[in-house]
PDB file of N, CA, C and O in Angstrom:
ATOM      1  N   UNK A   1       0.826  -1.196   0.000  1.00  0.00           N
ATOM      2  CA  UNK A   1       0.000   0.000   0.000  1.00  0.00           C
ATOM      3  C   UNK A   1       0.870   1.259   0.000  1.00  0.00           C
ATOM      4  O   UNK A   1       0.646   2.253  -0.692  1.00  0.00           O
ATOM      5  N   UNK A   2       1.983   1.091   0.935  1.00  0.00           N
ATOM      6  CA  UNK A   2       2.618   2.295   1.055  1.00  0.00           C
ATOM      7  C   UNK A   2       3.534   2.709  -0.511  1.00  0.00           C
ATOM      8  O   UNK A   2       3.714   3.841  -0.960  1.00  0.00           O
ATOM      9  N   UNK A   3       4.039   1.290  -1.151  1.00  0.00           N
ATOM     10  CA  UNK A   3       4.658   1.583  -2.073  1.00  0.00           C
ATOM     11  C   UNK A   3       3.776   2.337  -3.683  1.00  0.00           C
ATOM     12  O   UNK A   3       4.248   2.831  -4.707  1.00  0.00           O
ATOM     13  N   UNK A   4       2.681   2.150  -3.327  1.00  0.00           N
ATOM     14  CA  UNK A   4       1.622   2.894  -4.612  1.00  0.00           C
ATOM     15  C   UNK A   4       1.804   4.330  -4.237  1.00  0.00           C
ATOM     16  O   UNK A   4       2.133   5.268  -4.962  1.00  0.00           O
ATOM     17  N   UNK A   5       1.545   4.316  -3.054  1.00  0.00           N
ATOM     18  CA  UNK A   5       1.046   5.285  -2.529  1.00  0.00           C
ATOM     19  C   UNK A   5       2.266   6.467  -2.752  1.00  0.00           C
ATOM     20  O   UNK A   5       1.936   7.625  -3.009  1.00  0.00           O
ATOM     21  N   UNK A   6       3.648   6.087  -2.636  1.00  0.00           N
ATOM     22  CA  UNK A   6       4.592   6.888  -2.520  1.00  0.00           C
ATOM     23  C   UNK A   6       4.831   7.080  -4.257  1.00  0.00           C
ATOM     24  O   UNK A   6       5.168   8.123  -4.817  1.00  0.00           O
ATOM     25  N   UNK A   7       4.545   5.736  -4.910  1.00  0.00           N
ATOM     26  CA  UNK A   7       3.923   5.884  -6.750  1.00  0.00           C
ATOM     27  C   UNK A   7       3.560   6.861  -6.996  1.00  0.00           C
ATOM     28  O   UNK A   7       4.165   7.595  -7.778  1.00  0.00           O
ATOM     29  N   UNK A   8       2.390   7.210  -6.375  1.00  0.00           N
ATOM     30  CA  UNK A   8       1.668   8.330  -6.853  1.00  0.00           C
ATOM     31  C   UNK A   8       2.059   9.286  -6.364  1.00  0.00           C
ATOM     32  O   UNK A   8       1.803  10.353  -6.921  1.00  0.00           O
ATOM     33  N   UNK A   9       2.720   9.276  -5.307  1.00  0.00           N
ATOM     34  CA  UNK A   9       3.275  10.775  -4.755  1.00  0.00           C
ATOM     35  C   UNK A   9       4.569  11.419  -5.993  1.00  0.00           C
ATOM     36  O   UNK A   9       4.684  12.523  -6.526  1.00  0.00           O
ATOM     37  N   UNK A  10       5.346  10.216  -6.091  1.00  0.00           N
ATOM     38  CA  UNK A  10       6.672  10.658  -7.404  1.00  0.00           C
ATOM     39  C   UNK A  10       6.049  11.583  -8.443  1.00  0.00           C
ATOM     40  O   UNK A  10       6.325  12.768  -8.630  1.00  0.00           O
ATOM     41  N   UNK A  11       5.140  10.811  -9.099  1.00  0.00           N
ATOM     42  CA  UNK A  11       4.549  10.747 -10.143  1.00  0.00           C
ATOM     43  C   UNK A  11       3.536  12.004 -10.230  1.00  0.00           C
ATOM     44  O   UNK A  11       3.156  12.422 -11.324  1.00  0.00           O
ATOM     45  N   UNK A  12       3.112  12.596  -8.977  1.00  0.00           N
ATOM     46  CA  UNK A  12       2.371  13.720  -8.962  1.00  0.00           C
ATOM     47  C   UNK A  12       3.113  15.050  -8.556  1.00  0.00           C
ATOM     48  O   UNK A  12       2.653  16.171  -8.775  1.00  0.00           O
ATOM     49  N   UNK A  13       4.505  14.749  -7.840  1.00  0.00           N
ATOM     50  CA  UNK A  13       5.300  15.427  -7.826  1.00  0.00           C
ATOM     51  C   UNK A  13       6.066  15.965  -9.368  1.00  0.00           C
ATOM     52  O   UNK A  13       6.030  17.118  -9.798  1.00  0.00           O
ATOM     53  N   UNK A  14       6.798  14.688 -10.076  1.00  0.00           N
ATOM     54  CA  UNK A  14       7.069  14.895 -11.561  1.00  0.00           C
ATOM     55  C   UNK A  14       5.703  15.685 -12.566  1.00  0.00           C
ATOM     56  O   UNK A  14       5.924  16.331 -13.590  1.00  0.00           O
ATOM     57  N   UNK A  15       4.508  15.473 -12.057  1.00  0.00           N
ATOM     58  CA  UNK A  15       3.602  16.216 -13.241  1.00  0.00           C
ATOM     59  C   UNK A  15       3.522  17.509 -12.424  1.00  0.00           C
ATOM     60  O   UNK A  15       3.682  18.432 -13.222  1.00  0.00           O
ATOM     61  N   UNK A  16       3.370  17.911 -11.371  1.00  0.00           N
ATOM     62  CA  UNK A  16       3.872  19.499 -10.840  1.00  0.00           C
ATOM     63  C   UNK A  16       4.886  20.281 -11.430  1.00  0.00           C
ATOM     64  O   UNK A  16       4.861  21.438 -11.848  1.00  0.00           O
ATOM     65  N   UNK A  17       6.035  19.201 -11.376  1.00  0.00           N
ATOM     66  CA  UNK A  17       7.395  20.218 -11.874  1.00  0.00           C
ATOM     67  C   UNK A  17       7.479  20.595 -13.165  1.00  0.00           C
ATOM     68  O   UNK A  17       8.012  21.622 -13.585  1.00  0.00           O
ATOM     69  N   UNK A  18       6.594  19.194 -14.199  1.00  0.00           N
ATOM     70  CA  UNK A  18       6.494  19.654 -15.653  1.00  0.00           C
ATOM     71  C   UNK A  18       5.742  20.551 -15.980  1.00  0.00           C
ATOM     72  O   UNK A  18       5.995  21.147 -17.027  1.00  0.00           O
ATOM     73  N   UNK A  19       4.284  21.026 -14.986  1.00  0.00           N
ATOM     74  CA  UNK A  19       3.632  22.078 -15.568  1.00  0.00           C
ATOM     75  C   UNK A  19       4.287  23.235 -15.053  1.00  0.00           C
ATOM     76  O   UNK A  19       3.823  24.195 -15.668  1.00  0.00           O
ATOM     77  N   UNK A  20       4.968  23.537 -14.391  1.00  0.00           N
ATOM     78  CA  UNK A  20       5.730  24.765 -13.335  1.00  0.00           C
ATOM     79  C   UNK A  20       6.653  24.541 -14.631  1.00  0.00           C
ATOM     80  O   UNK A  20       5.840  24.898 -15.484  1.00  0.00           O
ATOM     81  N   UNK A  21       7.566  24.261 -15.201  1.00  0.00           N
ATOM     82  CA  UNK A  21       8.584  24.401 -16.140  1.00  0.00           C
ATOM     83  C   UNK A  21       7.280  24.325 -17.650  1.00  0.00           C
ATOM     84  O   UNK A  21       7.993  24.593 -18.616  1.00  0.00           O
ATOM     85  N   UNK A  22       6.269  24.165 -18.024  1.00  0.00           N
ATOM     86  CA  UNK A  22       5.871  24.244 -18.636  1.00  0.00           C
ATOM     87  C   UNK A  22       5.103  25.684 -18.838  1.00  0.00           C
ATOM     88  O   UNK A  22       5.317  26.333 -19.862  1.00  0.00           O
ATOM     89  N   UNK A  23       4.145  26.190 -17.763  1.00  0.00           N
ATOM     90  CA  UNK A  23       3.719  27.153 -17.633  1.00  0.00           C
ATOM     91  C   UNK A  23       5.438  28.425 -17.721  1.00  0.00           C
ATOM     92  O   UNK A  23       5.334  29.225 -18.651  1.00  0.00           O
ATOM     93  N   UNK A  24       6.493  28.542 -17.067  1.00  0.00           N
ATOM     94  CA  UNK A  24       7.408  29.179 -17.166  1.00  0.00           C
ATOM     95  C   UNK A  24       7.824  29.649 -18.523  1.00  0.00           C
ATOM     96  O   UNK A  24       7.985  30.787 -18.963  1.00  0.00           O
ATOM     97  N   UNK A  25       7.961  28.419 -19.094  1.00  0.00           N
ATOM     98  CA  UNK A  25       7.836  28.536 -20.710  1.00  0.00           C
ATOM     99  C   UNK A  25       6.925  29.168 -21.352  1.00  0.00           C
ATOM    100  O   UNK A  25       7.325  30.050 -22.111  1.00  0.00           O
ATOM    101  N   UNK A  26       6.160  29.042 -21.302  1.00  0.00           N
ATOM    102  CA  UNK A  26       4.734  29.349 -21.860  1.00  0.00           C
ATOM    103  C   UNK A  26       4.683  31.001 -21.613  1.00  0.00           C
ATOM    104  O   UNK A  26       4.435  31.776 -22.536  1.00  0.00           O
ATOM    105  N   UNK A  27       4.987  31.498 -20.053  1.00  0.00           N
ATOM    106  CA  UNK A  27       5.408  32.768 -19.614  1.00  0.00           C
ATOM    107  C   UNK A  27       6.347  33.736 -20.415  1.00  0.00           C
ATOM    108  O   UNK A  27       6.031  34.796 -20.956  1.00  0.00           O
ATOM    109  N   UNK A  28       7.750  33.041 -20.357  1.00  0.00           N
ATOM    110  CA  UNK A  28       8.530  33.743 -21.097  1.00  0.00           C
ATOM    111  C   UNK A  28       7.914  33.917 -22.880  1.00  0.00           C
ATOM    112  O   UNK A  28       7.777  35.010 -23.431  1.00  0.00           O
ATOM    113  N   UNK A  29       7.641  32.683 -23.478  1.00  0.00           N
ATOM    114  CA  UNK A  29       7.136  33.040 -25.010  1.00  0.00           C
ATOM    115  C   UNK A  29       6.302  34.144 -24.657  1.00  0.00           C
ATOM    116  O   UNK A  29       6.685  35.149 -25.255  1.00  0.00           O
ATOM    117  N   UNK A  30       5.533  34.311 -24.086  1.00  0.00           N
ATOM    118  CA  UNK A  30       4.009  35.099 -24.267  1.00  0.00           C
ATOM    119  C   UNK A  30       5.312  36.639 -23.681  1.00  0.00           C
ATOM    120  O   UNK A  30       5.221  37.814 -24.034  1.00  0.00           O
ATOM    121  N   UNK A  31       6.003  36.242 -23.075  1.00  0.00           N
ATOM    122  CA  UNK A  31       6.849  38.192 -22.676  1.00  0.00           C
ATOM    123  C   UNK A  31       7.445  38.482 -23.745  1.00  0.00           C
ATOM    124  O   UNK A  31       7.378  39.642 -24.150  1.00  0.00           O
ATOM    125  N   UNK A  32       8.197  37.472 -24.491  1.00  0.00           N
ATOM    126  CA  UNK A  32       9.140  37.301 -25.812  1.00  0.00           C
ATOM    127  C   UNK A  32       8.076  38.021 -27.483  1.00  0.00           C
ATOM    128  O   UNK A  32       8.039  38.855 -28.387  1.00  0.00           O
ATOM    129  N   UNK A  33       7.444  36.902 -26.858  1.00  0.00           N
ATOM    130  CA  UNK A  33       6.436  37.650 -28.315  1.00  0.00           C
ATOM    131  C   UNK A  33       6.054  39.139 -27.991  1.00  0.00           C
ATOM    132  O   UNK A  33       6.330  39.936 -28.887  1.00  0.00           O
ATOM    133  N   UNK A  34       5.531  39.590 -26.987  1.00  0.00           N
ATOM    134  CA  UNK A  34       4.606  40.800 -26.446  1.00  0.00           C
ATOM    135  C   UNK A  34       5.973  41.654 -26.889  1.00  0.00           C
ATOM    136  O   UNK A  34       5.831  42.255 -27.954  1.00  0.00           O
ATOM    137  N   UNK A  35       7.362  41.814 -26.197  1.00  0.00           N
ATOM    138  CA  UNK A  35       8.132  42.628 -26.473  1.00  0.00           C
ATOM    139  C   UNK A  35       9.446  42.402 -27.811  1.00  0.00           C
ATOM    140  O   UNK A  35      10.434  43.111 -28.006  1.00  0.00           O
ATOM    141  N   UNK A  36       9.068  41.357 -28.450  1.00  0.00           N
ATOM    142  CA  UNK A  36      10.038  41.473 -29.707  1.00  0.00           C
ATOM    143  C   UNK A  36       9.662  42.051 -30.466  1.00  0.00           C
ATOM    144  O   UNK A  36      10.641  42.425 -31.112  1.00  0.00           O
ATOM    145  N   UNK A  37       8.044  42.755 -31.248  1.00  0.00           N
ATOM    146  CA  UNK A  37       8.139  43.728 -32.000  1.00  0.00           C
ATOM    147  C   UNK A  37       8.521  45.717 -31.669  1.00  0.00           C
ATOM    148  O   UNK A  37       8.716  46.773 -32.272  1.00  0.00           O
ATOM    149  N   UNK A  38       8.432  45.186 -30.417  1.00  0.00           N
ATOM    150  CA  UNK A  38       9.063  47.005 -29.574  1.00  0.00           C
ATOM    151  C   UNK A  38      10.553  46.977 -29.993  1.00  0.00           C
ATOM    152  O   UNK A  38      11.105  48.076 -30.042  1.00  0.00           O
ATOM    153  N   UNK A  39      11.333  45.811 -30.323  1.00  0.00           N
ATOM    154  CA  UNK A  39      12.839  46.092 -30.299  1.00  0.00           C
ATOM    155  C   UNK A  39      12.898  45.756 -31.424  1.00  0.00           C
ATOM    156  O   UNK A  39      13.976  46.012 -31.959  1.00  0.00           O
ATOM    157  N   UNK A  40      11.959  45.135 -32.202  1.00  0.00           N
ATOM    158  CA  UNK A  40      12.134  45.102 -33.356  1.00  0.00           C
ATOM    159  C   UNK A  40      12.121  46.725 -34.243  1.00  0.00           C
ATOM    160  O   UNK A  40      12.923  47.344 -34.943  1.00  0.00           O
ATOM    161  N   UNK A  41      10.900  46.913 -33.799  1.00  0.00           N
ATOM    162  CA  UNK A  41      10.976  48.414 -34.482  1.00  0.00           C
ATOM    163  C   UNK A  41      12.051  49.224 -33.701  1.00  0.00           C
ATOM    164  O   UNK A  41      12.570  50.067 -34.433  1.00  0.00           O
ATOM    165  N   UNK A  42      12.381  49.220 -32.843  1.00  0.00           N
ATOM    166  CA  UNK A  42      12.973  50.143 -32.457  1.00  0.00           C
ATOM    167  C   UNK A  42      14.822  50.291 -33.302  1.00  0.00           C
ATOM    168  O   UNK A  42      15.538  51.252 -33.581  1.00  0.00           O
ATOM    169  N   UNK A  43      14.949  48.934 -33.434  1.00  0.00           N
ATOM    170  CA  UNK A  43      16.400  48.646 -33.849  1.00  0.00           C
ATOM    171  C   UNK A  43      16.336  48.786 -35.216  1.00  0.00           C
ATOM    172  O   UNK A  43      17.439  48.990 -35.723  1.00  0.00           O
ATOM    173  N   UNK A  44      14.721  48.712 -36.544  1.00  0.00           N
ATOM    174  CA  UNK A  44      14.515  49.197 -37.490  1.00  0.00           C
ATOM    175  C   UNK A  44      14.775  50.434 -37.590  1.00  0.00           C
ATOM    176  O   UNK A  44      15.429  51.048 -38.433  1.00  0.00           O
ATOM    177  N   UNK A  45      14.035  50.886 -36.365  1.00  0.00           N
ATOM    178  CA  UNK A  45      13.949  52.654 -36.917  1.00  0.00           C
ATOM    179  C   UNK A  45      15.472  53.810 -36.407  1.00  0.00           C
ATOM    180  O   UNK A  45      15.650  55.024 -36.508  1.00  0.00           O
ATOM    181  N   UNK A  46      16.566  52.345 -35.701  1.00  0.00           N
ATOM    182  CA  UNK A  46      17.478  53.270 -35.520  1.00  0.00           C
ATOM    183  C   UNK A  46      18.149  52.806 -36.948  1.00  0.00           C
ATOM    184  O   UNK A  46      18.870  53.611 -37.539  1.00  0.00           O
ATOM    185  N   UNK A  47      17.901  51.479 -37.505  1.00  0.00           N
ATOM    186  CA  UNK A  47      18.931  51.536 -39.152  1.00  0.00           C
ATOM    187  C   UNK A  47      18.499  52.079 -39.814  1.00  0.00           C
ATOM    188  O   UNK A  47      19.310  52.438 -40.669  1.00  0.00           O
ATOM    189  N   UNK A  48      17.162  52.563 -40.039  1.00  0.00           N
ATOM    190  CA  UNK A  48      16.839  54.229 -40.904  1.00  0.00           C
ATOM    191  C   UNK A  48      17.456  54.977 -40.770  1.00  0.00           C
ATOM    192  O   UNK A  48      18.363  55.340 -41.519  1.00  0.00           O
ATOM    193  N   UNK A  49      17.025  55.556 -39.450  1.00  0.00           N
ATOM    194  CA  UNK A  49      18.140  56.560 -39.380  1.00  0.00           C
ATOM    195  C   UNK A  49      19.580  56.660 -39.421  1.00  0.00           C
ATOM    196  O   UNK A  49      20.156  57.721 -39.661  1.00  0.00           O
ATOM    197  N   UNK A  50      20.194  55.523 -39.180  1.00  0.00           N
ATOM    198  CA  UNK A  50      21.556  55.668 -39.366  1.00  0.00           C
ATOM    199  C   UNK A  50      21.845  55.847 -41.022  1.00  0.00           C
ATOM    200  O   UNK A  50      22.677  56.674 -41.396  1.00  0.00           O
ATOM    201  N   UNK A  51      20.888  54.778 -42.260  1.00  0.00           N
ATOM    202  CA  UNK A  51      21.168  54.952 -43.387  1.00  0.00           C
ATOM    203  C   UNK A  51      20.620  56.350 -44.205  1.00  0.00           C
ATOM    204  O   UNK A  51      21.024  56.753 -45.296  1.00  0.00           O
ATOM    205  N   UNK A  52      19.669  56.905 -43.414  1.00  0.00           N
ATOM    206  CA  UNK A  52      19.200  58.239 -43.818  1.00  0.00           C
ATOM    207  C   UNK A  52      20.244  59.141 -43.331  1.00  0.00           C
ATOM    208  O   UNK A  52      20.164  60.173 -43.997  1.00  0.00           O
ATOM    209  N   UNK A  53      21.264  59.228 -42.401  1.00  0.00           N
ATOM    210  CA  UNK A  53      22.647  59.982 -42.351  1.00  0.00           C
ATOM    211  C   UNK A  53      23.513  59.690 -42.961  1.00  0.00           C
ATOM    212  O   UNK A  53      24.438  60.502 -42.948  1.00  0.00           O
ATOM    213  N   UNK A  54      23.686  58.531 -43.733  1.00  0.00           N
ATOM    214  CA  UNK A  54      24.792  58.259 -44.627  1.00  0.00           C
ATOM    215  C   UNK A  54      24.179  58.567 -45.738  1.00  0.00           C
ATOM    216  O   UNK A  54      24.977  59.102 -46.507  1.00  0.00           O
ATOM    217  N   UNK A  55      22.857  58.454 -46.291  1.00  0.00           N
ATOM    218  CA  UNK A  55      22.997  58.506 -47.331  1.00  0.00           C
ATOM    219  C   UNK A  55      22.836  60.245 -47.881  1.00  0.00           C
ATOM    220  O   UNK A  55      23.222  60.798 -48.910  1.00  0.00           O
ATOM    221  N   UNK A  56      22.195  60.682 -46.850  1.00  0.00           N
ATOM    222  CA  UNK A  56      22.249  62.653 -46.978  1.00  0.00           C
ATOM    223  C   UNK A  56      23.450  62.886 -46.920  1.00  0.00           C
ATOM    224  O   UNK A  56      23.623  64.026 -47.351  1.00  0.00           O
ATOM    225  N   UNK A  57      24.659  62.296 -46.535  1.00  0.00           N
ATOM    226  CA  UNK A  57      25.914  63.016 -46.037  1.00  0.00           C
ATOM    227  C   UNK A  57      26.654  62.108 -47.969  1.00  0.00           C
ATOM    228  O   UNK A  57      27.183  62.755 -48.873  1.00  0.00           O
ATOM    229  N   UNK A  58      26.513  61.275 -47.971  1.00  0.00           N
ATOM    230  CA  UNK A  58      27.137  60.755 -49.364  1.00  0.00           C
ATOM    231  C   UNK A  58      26.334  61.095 -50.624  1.00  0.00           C
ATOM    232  O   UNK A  58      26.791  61.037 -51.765  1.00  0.00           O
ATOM    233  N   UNK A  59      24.823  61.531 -50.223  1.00  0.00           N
ATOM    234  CA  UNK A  59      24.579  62.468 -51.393  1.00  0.00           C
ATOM    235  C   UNK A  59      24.287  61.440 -52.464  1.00  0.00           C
ATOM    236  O   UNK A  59      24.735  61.483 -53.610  1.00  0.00           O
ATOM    237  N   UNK A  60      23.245  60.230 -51.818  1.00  0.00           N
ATOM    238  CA  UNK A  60      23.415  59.512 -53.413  1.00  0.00           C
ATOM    239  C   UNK A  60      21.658  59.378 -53.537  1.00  0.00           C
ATOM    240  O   UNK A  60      21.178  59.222 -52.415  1.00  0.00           O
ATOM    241  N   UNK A  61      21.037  59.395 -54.189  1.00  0.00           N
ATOM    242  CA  UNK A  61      20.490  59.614 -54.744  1.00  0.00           C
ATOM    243  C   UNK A  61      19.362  58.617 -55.227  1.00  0.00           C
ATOM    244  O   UNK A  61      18.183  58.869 -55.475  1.00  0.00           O
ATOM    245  N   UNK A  62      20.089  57.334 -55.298  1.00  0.00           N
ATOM    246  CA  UNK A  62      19.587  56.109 -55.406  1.00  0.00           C
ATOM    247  C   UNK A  62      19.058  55.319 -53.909  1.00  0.00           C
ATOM    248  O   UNK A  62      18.081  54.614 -53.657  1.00  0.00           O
ATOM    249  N   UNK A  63      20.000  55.723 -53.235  1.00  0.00           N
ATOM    250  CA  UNK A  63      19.678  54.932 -52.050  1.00  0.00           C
ATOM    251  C   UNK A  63      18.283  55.556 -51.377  1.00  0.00           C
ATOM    252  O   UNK A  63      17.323  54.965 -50.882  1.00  0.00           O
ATOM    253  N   UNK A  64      18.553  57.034 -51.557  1.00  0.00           N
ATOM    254  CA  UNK A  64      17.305  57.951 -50.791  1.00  0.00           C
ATOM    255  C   UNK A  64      15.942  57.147 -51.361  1.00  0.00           C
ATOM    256  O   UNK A  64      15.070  56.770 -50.577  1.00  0.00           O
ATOM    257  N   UNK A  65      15.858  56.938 -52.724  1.00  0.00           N
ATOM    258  CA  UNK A  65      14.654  56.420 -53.444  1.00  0.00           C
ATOM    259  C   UNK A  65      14.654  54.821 -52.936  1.00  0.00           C
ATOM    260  O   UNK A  65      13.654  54.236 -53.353  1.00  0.00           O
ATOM    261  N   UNK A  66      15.366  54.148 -52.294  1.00  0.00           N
ATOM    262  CA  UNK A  66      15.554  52.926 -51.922  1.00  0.00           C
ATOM    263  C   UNK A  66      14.826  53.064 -50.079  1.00  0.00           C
ATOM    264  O   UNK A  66      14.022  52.320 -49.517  1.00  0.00           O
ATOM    265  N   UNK A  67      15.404  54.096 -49.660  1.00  0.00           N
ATOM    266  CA  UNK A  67      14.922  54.302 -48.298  1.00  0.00           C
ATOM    267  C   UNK A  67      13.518  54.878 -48.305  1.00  0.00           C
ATOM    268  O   UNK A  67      12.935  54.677 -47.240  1.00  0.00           O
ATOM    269  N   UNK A  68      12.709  55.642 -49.356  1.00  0.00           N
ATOM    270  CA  UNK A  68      11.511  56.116 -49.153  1.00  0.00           C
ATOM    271  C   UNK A  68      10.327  54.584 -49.189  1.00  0.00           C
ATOM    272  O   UNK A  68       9.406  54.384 -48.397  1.00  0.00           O
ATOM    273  N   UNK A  69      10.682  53.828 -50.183  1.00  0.00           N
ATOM    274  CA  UNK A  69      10.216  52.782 -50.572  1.00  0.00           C
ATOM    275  C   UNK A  69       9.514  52.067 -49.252  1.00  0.00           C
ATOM    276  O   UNK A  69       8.290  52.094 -49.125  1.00  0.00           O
ATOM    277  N   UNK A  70      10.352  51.442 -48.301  1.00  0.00           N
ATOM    278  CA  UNK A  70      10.054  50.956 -46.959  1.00  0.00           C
ATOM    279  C   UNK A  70       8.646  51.449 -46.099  1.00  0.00           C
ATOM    280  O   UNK A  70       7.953  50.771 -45.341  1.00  0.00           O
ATOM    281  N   UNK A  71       8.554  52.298 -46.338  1.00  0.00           N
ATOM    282  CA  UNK A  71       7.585  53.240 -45.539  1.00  0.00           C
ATOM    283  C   UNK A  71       6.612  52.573 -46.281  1.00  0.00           C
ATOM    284  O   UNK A  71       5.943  51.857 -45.535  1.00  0.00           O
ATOM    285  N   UNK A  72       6.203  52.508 -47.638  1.00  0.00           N
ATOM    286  CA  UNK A  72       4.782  51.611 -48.148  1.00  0.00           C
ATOM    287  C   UNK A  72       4.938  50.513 -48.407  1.00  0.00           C
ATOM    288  O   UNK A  72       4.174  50.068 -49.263  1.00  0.00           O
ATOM    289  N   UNK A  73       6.052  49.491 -47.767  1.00  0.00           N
ATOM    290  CA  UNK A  73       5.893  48.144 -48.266  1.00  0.00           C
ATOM    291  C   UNK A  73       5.886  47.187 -46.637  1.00  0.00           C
ATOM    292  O   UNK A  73       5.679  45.975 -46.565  1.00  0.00           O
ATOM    293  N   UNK A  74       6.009  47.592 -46.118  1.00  0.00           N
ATOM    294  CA  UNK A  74       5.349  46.896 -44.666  1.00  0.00           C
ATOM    295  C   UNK A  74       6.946  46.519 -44.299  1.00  0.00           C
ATOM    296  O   UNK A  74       7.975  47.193 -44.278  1.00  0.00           O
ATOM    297  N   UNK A  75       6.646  45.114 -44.022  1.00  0.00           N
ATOM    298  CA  UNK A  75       7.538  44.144 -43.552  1.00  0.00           C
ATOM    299  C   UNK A  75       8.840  43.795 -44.299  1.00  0.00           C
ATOM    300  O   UNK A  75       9.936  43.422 -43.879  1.00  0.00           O
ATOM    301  N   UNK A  76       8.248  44.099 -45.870  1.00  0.00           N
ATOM    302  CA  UNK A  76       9.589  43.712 -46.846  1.00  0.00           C
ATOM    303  C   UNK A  76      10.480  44.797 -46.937  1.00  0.00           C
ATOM    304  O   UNK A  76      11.566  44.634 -47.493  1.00  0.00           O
ATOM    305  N   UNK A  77      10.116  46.030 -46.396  1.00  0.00           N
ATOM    306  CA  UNK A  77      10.865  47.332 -46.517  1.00  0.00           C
ATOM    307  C   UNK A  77      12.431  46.912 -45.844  1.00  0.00           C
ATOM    308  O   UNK A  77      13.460  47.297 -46.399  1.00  0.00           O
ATOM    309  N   UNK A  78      12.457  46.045 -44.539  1.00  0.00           N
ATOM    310  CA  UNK A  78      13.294  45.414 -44.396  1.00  0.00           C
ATOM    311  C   UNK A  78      14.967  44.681 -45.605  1.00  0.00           C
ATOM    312  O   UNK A  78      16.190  44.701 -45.749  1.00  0.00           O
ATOM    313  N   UNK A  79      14.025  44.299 -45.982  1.00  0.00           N
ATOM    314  CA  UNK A  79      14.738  43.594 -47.284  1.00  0.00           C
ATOM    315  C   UNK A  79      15.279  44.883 -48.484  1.00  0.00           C
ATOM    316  O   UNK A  79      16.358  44.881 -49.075  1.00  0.00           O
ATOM    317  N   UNK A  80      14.656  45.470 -48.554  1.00  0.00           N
ATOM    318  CA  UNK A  80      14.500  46.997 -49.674  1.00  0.00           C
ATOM    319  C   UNK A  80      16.032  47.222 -48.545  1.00  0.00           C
ATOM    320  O   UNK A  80      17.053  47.347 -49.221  1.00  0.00           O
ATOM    321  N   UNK A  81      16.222  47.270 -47.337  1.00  0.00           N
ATOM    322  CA  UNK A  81      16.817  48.445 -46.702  1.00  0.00           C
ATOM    323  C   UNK A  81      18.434  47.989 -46.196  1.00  0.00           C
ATOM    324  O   UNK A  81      19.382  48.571 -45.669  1.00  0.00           O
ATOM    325  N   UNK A  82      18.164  46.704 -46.649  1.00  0.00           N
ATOM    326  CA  UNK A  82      19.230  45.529 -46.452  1.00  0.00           C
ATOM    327  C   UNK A  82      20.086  45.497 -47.487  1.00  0.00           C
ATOM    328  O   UNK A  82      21.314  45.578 -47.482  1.00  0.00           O
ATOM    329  N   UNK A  83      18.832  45.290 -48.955  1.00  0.00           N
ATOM    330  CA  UNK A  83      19.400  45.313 -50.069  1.00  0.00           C
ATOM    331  C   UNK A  83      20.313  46.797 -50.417  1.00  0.00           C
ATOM    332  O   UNK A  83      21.235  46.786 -51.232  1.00  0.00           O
ATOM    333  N   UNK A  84      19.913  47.991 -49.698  1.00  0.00           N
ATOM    334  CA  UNK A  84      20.323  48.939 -50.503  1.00  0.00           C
ATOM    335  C   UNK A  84      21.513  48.975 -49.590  1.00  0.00           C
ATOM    336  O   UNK A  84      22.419  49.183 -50.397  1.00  0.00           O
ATOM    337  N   UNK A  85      21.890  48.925 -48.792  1.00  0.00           N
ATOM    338  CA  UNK A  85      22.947  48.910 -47.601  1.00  0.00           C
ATOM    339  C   UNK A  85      24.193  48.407 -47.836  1.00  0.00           C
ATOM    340  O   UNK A  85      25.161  49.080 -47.482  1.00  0.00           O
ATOM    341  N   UNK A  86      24.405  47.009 -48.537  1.00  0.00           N
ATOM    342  CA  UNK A  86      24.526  46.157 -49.521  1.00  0.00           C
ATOM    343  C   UNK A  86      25.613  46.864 -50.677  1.00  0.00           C
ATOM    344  O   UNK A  86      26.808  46.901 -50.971  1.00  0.00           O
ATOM    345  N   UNK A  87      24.159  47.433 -51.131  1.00  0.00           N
ATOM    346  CA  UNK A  87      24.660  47.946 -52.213  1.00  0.00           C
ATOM    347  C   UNK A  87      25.684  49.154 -52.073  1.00  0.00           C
ATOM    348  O   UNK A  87      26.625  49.293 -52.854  1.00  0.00           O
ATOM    349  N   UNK A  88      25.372  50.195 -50.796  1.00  0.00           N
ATOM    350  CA  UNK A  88      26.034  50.930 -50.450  1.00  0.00           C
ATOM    351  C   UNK A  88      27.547  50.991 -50.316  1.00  0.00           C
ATOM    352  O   UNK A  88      28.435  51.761 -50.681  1.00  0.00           O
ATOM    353  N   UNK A  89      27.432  49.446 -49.393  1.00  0.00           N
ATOM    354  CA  UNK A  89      28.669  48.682 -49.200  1.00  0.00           C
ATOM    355  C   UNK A  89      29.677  48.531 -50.107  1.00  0.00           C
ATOM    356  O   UNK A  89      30.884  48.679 -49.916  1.00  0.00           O
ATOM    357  N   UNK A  90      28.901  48.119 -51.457  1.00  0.00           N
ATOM    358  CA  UNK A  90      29.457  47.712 -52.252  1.00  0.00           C
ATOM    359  C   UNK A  90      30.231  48.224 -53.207  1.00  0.00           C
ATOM    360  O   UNK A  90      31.302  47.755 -53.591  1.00  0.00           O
ATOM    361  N   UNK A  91      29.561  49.428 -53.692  1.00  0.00           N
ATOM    362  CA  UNK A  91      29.847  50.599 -54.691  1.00  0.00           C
ATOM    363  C   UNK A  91      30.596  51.661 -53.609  1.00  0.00           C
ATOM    364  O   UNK A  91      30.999  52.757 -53.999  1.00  0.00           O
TER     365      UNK A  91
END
């Protein structure tokens, strides 16, 4: 009797600790998601601005029309801002 009994004690102890490490998890995603688009934009809108000072100070012309672009293409403006950076790099 005693040995079930201490069975079920393990065994209800082990499903405690998995929902406590499960719920924890579950915690951090739900803080992770809530605050990765705040640093997301935020670390976007400081590589604007850093490429909107290079590219006013280098005076080119192409890139400016590469950086306005972003503003009406959502999410891919990213890619537009990568690509032109890139290119900056490059030339």
């Amino acid at each position: 009797m005693q040995k079930t009994s201490l069975f079920f004690h393990l065994f209800s102890l082990f499903f405690h600790l998995f929902s406590l490490f499960f719920h924890l998890f579950s915690l951090f995603f739900h803080l992770f998601s809530l605050f990765f688009p705040l640093f997301s934009l935020f670390f976007h809108l400081k590589l604007q601005n850093r490429l909107f000072h290079i590219m006013i100070q280098k005076n080119f012309p192409v890139l400016f029309s590469g950086f306005l672009f972003p503003f009406f293409s959502g999410f891919h403006g990213t890619f537009t801002i990568i690509i032109c950076f890139v290119g900056y790099v490059h030339f």
